[in-house]
C-alpha positions as CSV (number, residue, x, y, z in Angstrom):
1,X,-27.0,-39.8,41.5
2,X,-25.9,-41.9,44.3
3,X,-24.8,-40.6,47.7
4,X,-21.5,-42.3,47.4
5,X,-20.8,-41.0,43.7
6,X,-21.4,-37.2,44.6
7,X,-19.6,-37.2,48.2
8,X,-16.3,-39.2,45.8
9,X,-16.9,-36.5,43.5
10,X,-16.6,-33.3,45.7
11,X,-14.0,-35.0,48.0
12,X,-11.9,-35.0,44.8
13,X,-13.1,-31.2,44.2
14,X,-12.0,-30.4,47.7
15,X,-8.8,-31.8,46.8
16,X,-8.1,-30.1,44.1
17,X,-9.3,-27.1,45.4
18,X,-6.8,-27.6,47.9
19,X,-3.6,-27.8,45.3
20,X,-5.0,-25.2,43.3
21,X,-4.6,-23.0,46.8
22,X,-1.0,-24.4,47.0
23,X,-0.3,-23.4,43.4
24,X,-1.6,-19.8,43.8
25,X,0.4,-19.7,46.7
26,X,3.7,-21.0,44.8
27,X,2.9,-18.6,41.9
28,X,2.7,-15.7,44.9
29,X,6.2,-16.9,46.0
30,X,7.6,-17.0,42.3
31,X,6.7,-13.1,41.5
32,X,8.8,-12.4,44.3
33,X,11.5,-14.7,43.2
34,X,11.5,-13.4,40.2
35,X,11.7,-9.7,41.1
36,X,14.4,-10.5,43.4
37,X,16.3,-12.6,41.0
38,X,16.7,-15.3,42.8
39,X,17.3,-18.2,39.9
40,X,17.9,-20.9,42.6
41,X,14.6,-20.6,44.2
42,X,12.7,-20.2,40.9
43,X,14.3,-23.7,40.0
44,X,12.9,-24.9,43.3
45,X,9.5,-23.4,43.1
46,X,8.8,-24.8,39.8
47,X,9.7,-28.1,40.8
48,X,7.1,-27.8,43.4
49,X,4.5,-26.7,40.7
50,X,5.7,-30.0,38.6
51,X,4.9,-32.0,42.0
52,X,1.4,-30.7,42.6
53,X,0.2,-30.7,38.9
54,X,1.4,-34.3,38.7
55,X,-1.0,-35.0,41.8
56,X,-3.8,-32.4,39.9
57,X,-3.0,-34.9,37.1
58,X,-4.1,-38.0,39.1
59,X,-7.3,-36.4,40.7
60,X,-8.5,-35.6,37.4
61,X,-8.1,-38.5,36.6
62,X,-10.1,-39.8,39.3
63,X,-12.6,-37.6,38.2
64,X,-13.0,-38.4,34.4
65,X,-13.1,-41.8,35.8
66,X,-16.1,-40.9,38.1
67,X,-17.8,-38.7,35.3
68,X,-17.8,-41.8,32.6
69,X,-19.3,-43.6,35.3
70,X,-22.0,-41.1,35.6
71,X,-22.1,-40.3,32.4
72,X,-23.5,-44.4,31.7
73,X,-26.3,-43.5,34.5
74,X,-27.0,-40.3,31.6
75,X,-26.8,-42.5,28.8
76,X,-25.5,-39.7,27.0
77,X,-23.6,-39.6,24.0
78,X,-21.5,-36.3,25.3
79,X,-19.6,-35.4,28.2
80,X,-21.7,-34.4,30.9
81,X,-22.1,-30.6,31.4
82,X,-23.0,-28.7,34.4
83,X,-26.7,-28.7,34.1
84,X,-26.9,-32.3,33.6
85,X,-24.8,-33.0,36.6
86,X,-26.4,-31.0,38.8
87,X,-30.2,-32.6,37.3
88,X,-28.6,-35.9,38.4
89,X,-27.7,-34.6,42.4
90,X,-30.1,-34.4,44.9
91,X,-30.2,-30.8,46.6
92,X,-28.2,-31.9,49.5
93,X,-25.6,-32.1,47.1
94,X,-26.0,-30.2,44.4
95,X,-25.4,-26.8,46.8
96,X,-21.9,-28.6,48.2
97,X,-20.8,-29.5,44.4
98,X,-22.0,-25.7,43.0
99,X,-20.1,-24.0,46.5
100,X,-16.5,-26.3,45.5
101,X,-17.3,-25.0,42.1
102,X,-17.6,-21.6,42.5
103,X,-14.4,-21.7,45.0
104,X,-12.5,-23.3,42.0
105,X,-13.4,-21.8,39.5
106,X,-12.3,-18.4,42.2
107,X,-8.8,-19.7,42.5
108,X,-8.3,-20.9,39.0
109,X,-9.4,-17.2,37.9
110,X,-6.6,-15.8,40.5
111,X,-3.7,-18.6,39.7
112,X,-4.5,-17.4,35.9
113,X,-3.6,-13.7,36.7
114,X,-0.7,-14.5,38.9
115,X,0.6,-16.5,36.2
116,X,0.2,-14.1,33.6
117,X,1.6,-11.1,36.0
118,X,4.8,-13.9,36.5
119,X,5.0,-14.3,32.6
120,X,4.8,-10.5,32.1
121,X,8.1,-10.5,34.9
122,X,9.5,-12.7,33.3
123,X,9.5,-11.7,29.8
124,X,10.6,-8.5,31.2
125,X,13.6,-10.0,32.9
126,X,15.0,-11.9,29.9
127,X,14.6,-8.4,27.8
128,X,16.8,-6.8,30.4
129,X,19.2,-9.8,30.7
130,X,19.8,-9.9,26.7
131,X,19.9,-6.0,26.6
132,X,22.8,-6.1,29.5
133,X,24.6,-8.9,27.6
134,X,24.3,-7.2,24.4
135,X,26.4,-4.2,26.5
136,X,28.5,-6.2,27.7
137,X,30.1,-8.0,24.6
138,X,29.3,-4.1,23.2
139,X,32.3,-3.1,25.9
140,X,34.6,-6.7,25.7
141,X,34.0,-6.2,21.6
142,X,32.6,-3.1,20.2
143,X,31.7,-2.8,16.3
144,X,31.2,1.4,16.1
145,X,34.2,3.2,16.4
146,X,32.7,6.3,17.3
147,X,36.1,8.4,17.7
148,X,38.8,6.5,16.6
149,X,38.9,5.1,13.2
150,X,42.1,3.0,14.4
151,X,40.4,2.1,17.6
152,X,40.2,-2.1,17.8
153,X,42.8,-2.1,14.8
154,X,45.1,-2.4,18.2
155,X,45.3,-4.6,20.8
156,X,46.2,-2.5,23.7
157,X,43.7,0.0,22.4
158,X,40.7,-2.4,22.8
159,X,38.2,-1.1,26.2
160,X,38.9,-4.1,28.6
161,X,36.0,-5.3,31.3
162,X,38.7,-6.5,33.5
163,X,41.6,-4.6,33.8
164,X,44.7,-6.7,34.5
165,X,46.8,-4.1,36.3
166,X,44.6,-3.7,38.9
C-alpha cells in the first residue's frame, strides 16, 4: 500500500475516532437529560448527534472511496477485509491502523451501551408519561363508579382537576 493511501486512511480513522468521542459524550449528556426531564435539551442534544453523524457520514465516505481505490490495487472481487488490509500495509503502518482500530472499535462498543442504557430511560419514561396521563383523564373523566352508581350522571358530581372556586 502506498505511504500516502495508509496515512489518508488513518487520518480519516482519527477523525472519526474523534466524533465517535463526541457522540459518546453527547449520549453521556442525554442519560442525564433524560433523567432529569429536561425535553428542551434532549431536542438540542440530538440535533448535535444529527450534526456529527452527518460529518461521520462524509468521512465514511471518504473512506469507501479510499477502500475501492485499494481494493483495485487487491484486484479483488469483495470488499476488502481486515486481513487483507493489513497484508497490503507495511509494519510502520499496520501497528497505527490496528491501534485507531482497536480505539474505535473501544468507543463504538461504549456509545452502543450508552445508547441502549438511554433507550431503556427512555422507554421507561414514555411508560410513566402514558400511565400518568391515563390517571389523569382517569380523574377529569372516570369510567368505574366505584361508590356511586349516580356518580358522572351529574354534572356537579363529576371530580374536577381544577377547581374553579379556588
Amino acid at each position: 500500500m502506498k505511504s500516502k493511501n495508509a496515512e489518508a486512511l488513518i487520518e480519516i480513522l482519527e477523525e472519526e475516532y474523534a466524533y465517535y468521542c463526541k457522540l459518546n459524550e453527547l449520549a453521556a449528556e442525554k442519560k442525564e437529560t433524560i433523567i432529569e426531564n429536561d425535553i428542551d435539551n434532549l431536542t438540542r442534544l440530538v440535533k448535535e448527534d444529527e450534526k456529527i453523524i452527518t460529518q461521520l457520514n462524509q468521512l465514511e465516505a471518504k473512506r469507501s472511496e479510499l477502500l475501492v481505490g485499494l481494493q483495485g490495487e487487491e484486484d479483488s472481487e469483495e470488499g476488502l477485509n481486515y486481513r487483507q488490509l493489513m497484508g497490503l500495509m507495511n509494519d510502520n503502518w499496520e501497528e497505527k491502523f490496528t491501534q485507531v482500530r482497536s480505539r474505535l472499535l473501544e468507543i463504538i462498543d461504549e456509545l452502543y451501551r450508552r445508547n441502549d442504557q438511554n433507550r431503556v430511560l427512555l422507554e421507561e419514561a414514555i411508560k410513566l408519561n402514558n400511565f400518568s396521563f391515563n390517571m389523569l383523564k382517569e380523574a377529569v373523566n372516570p369510567t368505574k363508579n366505584l361508590y356511586n352508581k349516580k356518580r358522572g350522571k351529574d354534572k356537579d358530581d363529576m371530580p374536577r382537576l381544577v377547581d374553579r372556586r379556588g
